[in-house]
Each structure stands twice: as structure tokens, then as C-alpha cells.
C-alpha atoms as a printed R data frame, in Angstrom:
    type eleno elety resid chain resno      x      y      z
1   ATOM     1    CA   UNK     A     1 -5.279 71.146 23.563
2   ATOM     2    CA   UNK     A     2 -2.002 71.756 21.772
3   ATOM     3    CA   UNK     A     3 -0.136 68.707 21.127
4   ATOM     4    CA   UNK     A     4  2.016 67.653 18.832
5   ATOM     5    CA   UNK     A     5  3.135 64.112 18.154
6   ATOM     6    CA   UNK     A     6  6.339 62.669 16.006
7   ATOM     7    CA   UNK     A     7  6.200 59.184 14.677
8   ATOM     8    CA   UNK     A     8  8.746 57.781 11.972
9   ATOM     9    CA   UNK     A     9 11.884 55.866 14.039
10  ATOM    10    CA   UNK     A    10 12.951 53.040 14.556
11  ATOM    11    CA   UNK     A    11 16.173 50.886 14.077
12  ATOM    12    CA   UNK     A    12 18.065 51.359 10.526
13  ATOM    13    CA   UNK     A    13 21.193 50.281  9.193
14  ATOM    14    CA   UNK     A    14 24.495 52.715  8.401
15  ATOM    15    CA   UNK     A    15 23.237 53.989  4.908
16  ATOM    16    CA   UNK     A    16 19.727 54.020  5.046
17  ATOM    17    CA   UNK     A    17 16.947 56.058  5.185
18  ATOM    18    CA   UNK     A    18 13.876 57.345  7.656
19  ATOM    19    CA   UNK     A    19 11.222 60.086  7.671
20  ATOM    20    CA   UNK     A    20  9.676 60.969 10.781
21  ATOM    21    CA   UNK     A    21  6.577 62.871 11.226
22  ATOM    22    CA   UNK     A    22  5.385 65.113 13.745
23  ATOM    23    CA   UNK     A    23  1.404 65.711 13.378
24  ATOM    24    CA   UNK     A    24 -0.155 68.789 15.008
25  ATOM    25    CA   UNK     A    25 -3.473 69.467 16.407
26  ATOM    26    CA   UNK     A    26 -4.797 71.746 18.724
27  ATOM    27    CA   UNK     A    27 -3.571 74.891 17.232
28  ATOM    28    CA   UNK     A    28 -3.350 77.145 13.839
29  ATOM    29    CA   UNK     A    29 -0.343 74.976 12.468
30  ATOM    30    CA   UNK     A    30  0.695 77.293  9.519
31  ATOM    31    CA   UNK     A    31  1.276 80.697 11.788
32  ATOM    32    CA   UNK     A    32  4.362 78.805 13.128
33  ATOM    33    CA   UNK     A    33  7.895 78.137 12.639
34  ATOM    34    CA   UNK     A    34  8.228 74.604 13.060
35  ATOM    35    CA   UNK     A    35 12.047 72.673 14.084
36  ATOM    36    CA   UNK     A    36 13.285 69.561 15.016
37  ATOM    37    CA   UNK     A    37 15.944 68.404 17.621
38  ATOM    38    CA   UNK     A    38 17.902 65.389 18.781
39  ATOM    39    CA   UNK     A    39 19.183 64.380 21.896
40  ATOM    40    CA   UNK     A    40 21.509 61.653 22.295
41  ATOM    41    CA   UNK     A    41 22.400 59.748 24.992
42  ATOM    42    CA   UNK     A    42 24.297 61.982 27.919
43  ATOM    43    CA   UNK     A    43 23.829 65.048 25.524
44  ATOM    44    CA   UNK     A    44 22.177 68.227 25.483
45  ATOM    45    CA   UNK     A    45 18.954 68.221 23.108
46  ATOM    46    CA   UNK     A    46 20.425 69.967 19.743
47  ATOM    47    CA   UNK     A    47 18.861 72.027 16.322
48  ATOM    48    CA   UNK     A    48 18.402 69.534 13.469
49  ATOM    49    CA   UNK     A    49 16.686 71.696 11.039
50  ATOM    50    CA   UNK     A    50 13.857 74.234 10.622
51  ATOM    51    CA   UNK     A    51 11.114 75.728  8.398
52  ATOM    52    CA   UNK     A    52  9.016 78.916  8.760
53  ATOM    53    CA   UNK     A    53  5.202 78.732  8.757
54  ATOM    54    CA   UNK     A    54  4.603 79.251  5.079
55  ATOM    55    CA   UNK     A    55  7.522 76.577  4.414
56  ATOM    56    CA   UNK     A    56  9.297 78.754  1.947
57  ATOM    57    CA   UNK     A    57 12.191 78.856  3.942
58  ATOM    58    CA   UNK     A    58 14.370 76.349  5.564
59  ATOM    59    CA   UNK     A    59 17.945 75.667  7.709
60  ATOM    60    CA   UNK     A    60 19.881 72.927  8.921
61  ATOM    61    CA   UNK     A    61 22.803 71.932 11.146
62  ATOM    62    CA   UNK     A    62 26.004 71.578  9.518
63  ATOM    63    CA   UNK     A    63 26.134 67.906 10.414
64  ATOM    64    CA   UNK     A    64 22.466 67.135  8.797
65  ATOM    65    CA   UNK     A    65 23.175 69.107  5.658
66  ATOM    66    CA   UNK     A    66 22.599 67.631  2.294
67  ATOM    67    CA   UNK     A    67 21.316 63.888  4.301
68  ATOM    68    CA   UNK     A    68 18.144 65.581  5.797
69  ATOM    69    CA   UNK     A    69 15.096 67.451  4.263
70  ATOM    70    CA   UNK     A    70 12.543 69.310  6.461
71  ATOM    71    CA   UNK     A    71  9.623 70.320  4.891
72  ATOM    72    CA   UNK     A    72  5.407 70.449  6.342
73  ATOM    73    CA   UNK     A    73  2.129 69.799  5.029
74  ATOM    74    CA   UNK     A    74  0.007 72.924  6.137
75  ATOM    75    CA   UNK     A    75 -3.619 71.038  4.657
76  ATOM    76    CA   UNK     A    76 -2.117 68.083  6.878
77  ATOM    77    CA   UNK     A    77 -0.969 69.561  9.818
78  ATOM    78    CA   UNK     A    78  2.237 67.613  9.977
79  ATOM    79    CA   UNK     A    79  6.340 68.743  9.502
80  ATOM    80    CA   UNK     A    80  8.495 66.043  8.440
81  ATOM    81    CA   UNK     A    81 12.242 65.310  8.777
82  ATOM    82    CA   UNK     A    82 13.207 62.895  5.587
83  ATOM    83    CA   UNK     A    83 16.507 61.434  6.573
84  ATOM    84    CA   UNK     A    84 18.911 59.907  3.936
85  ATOM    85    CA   UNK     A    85 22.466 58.774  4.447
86  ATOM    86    CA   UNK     A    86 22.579 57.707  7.704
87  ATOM    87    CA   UNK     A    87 25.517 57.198 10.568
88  ATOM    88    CA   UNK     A    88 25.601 55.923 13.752
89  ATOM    89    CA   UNK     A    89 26.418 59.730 15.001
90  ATOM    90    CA   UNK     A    90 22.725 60.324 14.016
91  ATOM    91    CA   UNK     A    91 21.319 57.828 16.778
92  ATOM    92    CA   UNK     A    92 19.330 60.027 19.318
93  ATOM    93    CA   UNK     A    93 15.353 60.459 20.502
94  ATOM    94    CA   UNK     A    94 14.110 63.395 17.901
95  ATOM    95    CA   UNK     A    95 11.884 65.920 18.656
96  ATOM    96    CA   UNK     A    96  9.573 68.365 16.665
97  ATOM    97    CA   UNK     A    97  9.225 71.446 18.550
98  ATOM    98    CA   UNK     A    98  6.758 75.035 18.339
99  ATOM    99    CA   UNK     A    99  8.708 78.107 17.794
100 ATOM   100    CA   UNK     A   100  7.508 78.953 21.047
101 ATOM   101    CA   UNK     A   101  8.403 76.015 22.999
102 ATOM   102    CA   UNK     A   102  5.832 73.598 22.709
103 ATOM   103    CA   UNK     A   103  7.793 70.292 22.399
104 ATOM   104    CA   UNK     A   104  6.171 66.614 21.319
105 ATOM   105    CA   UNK     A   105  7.110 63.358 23.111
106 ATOM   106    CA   UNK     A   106 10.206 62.301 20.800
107 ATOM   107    CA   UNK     A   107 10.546 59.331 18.633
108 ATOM   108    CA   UNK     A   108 13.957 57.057 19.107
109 ATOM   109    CA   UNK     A   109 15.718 56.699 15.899
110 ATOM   110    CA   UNK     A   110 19.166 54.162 16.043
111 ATOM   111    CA   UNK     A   111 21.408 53.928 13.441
112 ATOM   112    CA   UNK     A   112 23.577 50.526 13.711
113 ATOM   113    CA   UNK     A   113 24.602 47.211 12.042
């Protein structure tokens, strides 16, 4: 079945650095535009940043850009959110989602000293 599962959080300091991972099965991976999302606590889930199937093409929030890098492994089935630079702002549960809805489970990322 289609499922898609991030991996990659996890506690980090004001500054530093993550990549999560969101690995894909079930499904032709490369025929879809591929995003992730963030939700923070008592907020609406929000657009991080997104790539189109091939991968030649890619946007961003305003907030994320130039401290986060989307990009996907189409032999590996897997889209991946490198994030560098990072504030306390950026603490949320992220999600890699389809282009047509299909969402994964999340993985918690907290930014804090």
C-alpha cells in the first residue's frame, strides 16, 4: 500500500542542523510532486518547501529560505528536507506529503537550548 514515512528529528540546539527523510513505497515515486509541512503546537499544518517529480524544480516558504534545502532521491525513493540555521520558531512535527494528499506520520523536530 502507499505509505510514506519521515524520519530525521529530534532535539537540536539554536544554530544547528537536521535532515529529515521521508521514504516512499507503495507507489511510482518519481510521477509526483513531493512537499513538506510543519505544524506547531496550536497551529494550522503549514508549506515548508516543495519539489516536482523530476526534482528540477523547487520552492520554499519565505521563513525557510536560504536555511532549508529540499531535494529527492528518485533510485531511493526518499525526499529530504536538509535544515541548517536553526530557531526555536522552527520547532513543530514535519510532514512529507503526496501532491495528492497522501500524508506520512510526521517526525517532531525541537529547536531549544
Amino acid at each position: 500500500q502507499v505509505q510514506l514515512v519521515e524520519s530525521g528529528g529530534g532535539l537540536v540546539q539554536p544554530g544547528g542542523s537536521l535532515r529529515l527523510s521521508c521514504a516512499a513505497s507503495g507507489f511510482t515515486f518519481s510521477r509526483y510532486p513531493m512537499s513538506w509541512y510543519s505544524q506547531a503546537p496550536g497551529k494550522e499544518r503549514e508549506f515548508v518547501a516543495g519539489i516536482t517529480g523530476s526534482g528540477g524544480s523547487t520552492s520554499y516558504a519565505d521563513s525557510v529560505k536560504g536555511r532549508f534545502t529540499i531535494s529527492r532521491d528518485n533510485a531511493k525513493n526518499t525526499v529530504n528536507l536538509q535544515m541548517d540555521n536553526l530557531r526555536p520558531e522552527d520547532t513543530a512535527v514535519y510532514y512529507c506529503k503526496r501532491s495528492d494528499g497522501v500524508w506520512g506520520q510526521g517526525t517532531q523536530v525541537t529547536v531549544s537550548s
